[in-house]
C-alpha positions in Angstrom: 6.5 49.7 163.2 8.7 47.7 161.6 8.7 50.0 158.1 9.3 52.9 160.4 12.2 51.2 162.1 14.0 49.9 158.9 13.2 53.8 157.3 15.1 55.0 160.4 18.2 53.1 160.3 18.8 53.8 156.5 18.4 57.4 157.3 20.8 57.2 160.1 23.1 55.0 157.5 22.7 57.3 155.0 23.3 60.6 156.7 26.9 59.1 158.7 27.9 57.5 154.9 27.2 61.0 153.5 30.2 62.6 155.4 32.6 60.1 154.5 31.3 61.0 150.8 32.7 64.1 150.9 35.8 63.3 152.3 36.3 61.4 149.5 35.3 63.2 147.3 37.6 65.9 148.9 40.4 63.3 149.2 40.4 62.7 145.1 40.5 66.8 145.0 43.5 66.8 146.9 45.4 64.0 145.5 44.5 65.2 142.1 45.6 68.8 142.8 48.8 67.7 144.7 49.8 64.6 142.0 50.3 62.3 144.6 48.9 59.0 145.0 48.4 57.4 148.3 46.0 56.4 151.1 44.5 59.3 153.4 46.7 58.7 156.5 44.2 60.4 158.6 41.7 58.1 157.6 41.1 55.2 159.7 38.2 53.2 157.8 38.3 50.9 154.6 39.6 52.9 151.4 40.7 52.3 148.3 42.2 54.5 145.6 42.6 54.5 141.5 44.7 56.4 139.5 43.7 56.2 135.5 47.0 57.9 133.6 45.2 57.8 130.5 42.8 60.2 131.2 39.5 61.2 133.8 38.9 58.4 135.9 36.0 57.0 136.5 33.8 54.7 139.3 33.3 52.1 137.0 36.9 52.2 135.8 38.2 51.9 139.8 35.6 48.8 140.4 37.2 46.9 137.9 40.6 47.7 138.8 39.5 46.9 142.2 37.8 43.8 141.4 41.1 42.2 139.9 43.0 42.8 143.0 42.6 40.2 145.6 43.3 42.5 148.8 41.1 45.5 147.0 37.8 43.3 146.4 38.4 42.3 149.8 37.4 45.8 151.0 34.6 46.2 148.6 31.9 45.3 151.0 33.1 48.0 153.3 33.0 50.3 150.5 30.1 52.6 150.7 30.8 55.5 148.1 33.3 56.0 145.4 34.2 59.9 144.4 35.8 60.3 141.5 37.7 64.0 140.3 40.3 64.2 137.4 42.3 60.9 137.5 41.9 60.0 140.8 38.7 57.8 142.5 38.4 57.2 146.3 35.7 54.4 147.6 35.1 54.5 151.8 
């Protein structure tokens, strides 16, 4: 019961962490067609955002960015997906 239980609740986690997937993935679209950089003001979880000027950006390339800012690693546990598209990433 317990299997079941735990199978469950990771279903349930997974399918709710799916939308905000795409609306990241949708955010990077937008800021990467529109060239501007900032938070989603209509989201209202934990997000972060990377820019890479030199080229396609990359999730690997936004966790280390991330990682050397104090208030941005703060929000890495809350961080569920990152979705990257031209030079723009977005984690929720």
């Amino acid at each position: 019961m317990k299997r079941v239980l735990s199978f469950v609740l990771a279903m349930f986690v997974l399918t709710g962490s799916c939308l905000a997937d795409n609306g990241a993935y949708n955010y990077a679209i937008q800021m990467h067609n529109s060239r501007v950089f900032r938070h989603d003001p209509n989201y209202r979880g934990a997000e972060v955002i990377f820019f890479n000027g030199a080229g396609l950006a990359t999730p690997e390339q936004a966790q280390v960015a991330w990682q050397n800012s104090p208030a941005h690693r703060a929000l890495m546990p809350q961080i569920r997906f990152i979705r990257c598209y031209g030079n723009y990433c977005v984690g929720r």
